[in-house]
Each structure stands twice: as structure tokens, then as C-alpha cells.
N, C-alpha and C positions, 0 to 999 in steps of 0.2 A: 690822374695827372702824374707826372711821375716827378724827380725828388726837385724842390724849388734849390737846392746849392744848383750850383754855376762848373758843372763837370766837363760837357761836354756839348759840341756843339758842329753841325753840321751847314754849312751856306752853300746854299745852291743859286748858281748862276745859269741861267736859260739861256742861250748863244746862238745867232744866225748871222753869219757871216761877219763877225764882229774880231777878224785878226789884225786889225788897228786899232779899235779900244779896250782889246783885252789883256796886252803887257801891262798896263797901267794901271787896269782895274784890278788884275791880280797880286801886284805888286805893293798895290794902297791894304788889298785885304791881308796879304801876308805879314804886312808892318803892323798895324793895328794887332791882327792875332799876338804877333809877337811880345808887342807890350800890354797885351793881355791878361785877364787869370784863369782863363779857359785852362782845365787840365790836358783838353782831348780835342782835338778842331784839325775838321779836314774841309777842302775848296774840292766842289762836287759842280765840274763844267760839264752840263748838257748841252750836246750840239745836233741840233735840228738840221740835220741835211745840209752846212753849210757846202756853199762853194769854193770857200779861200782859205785857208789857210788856221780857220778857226781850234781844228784837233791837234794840230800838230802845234801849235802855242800854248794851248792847256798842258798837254803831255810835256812840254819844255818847263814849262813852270813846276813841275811837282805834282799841279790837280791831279784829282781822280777824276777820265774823263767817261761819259758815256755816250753813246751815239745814235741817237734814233736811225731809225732805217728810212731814211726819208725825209722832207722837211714837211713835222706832220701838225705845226701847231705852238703857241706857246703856253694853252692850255695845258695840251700835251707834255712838252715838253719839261715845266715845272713838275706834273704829275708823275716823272719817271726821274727826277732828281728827289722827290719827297720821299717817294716809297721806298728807294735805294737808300738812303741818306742813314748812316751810322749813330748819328751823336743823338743825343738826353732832349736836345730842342733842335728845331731845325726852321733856321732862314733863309724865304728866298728874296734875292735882288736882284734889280735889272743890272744887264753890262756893262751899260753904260753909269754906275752907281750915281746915280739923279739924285737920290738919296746916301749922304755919305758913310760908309761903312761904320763910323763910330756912333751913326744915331742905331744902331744895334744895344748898344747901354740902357738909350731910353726904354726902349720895347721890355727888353730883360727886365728892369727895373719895374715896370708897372704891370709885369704878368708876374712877379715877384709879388709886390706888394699887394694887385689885387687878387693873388692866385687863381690865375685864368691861363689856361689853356690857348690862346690866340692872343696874340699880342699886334695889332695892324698901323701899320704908317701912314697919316692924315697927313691930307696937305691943307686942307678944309678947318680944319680946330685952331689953328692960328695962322692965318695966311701972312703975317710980317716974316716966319719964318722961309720965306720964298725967297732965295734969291735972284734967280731969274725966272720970271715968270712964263707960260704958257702963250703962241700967238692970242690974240683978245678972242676970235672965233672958237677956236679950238676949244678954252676954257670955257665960255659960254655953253657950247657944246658938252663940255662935260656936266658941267654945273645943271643941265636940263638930263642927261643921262640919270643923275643921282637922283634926282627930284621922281624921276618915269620908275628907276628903279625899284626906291623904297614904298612906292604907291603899287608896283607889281608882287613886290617878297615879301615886303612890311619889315625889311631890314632898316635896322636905325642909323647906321654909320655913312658919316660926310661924305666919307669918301671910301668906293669900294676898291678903286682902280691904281691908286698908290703901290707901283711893285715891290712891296717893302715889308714880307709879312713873318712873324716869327710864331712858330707852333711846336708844342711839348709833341716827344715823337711819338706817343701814345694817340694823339688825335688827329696827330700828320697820316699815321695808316690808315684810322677810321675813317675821317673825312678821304682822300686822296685815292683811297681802295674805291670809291663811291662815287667819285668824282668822273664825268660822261662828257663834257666839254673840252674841245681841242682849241679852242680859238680866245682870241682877247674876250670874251665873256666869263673863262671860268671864275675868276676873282672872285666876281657874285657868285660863281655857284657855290665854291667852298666853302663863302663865310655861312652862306643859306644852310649846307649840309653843317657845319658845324653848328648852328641853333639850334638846329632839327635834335641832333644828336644831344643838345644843353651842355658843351662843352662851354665854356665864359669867356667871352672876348672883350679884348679893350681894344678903342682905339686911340694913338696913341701920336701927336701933334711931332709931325720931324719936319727938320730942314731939307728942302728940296732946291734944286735947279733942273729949270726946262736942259734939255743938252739937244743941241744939234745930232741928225741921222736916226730921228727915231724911225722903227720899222713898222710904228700903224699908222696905213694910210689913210685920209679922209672917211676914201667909202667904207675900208675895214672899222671905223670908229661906228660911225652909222648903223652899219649891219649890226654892230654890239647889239644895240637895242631892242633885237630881238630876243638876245641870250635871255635876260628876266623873264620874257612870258615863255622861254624851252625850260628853264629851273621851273616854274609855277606847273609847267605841264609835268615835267617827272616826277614829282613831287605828288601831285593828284595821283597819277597811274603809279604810283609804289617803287620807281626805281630806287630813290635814297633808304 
């Protein structure tokens, strides 16, 4: 693991077509940094093939951006902001920050205190901190995801799906280097390859809101559910 002080710090933002919620979202994360005690912190926008105008508003704000060659995934996506990623720890959040940039403390704090390597964002360990909650389907839907999940991986955590996850950059390469999933599945695969590997993760109860425009649909939620028995198969045949 590498040093528990608070040096440096890397956030990666996964981005498809997101040049309306991303003045805002960069903006929240540059204040927060700033009244921070971060010595080292850089905003690392990967952009997935977007259509609009997504590169060229990253590149306006200061991020470092990087550009897949194609829109190949948000699997993907996060795994080429992780491996790139500069700082001592490295966080990724959705664009839309569902999860608010200052529950970054919590995570920090309790991969501090429990000295673990993965530090993950539940929405599941106290659901009062919901403020706006998921449609009732949707949730349900997940709530049966996580249940199929940890009966497929025998992973323990509420919630795998939380885009909200902070990793020492030591375990970010390990795991991330390993990591074969392109699609809303990898989450599980991550946390899976980081067990595999005995890096120590917490999970760690943060304030959420549902946000209008997300980009998994229905059937793409659905489909997930096969990700857990594709981790259980690579897993058997020796890719991790």
C-alpha cells in the first residue's frame, strides 16, 4: 500500500456526451480541491467517443483529458483514467457527481483508519443518506443484482455498483492492469480482482442522489447480470 498521509490525489471522471453536466461537475470538484489538503490533485476527463462537445469543455477547464478512440465502454473507460492516473490514491466518480465530491473525506478516512487499499461508496449501509432516491423498479432491480451477485463472486459488499470508488495507486495498477470488462459490469470485476489479489477494502456509507440523464438503460442494467458469471469464468480459466 503505499503512504496513508494525504499527498496526492488523482479523480477520474468517465464522460459520454456529458458537455452540459460537466462545467458544473468540474467546477464543484476544483472548489472542494481547493479548500482541500491535498498537496498534488489533478481532474483526469476520459471521454468515451463522445458526440458534443465533451473534450473541448474538459480541455477549457484545465483537466487532463484523454480520449478513447471510440465509444468503447464505461468499463473501459474508467480502466484507462485508473492506469494513467498520477497521484498516491486515485478516485473514480460519475459525471454526473450522484455522489458528492466532499464524500471523498469519508472514503479517505476509513481507508486511513482501516488501512485498506479500496475504499468503496454504499448506498446500501445507510440508505437515510439518500436524498433522492432511485425510480422503485430500477432499485428493486438492483437490490436483486447484488443479492445474484454475491451468491455468483461470494463478494460481501451492499453495494457493488456505487460509482464512487477510491484505490491506493499501487492496487489501482494491479487490479486495473487485469481488469477485461468494458461494460457497467466491471465494478464487480474490480472489487473481485482486488480480493483475489488480498488488497483490504471497505465499504464505505455516502450520500447519494438519483440525477436525471443517466446513461444505463433498462436492457443495459439487465445484461449486467451476466458480468458476475464472465468474472466467475475468468477467474476459473486463470485470466486474473
Amino acid at each position: 500500500m503505499g503512504s496513508p498521509l494525504r499527498r496526492s490525489i488523482s479523480i477520474i471522471i468517465p464522460a459520454y456526451n456529458e458537455d452540459r453536466r460537466l462545467p458544473s461537475t468540474l467546477e464543484k470538484i476544483q472548489r472542494y480541491l481547493r479548500q482541500s489538503s491535498w498537496d498534488f490533485a489533478e481532474i483526469v476527463v476520459v471521454d468515451d467517443g463522445s458526440r458534443d462537445a465533451t473534450g473541448e469543455v474538459a480541455r477549457r477547464s484545465g483537466a487532463r483529458l484523454i480520449a478513447n478512440p471510440g465509444n468503447r465502454g464505461k468499463g473501459y473507460t474508467v480502466r484507462q483514467g485508473m492506469l494513467e492516473a498520477r497521484g498516491e490514491w486515485a478516485l473514480f466518480s460519475d459525471a454526473d457527481l450522484s455522489s458528492p465530491i466532499e464524500e471523498l473525506d469519508k472514503l479517505w478516512s476509513a481507508a486511513e483508519r482501516e488501512q485498506a487499499a479500496v475504499a468503496i461508496g454504499s448506498r446500501a449501509l445507510d440508505r437515510s443518506l439518500i436524498g433522492v432516491p432511485q425510480p422503485f423498479f430500477r432499485d428493486r432491480v438492483g437490490r436483486f443484482f447484488n443479492l445474484a451477485m454475491r451468491l455468483v463472486t461470494g463478494l460481501p459488499f451492499r453495494d457493488t455498483q456505487c460509482g464512487f470508488k477510491l484505490f491506493d495507486a499501487g492496487a489501482a495498477q494491479a487490479i486495473f492492469s487485469r481488469q477485461l470488462l468494458n461494460g457497467f459490469g466491471f465494478d464487480v470485476e474490480v472489487l473481485y480482482i482486488a480480493r483475489r489479489l488480498r488488497y483490504k477494502c471497505v465499504e464505505v456509507p455516502v450520500r447519494w442522489n438519483d440525477v436525471a440523464g443517466t446513461k444505463v438503460s433498462l436492457w443495459r442494467g439487465l445484461a449486467a447480470f451476466l458480468d458476475p458469471l464472465k468474472v466467475r469464468w475468468n477467474s476459473l480459466i486463470g485470466k486474473y
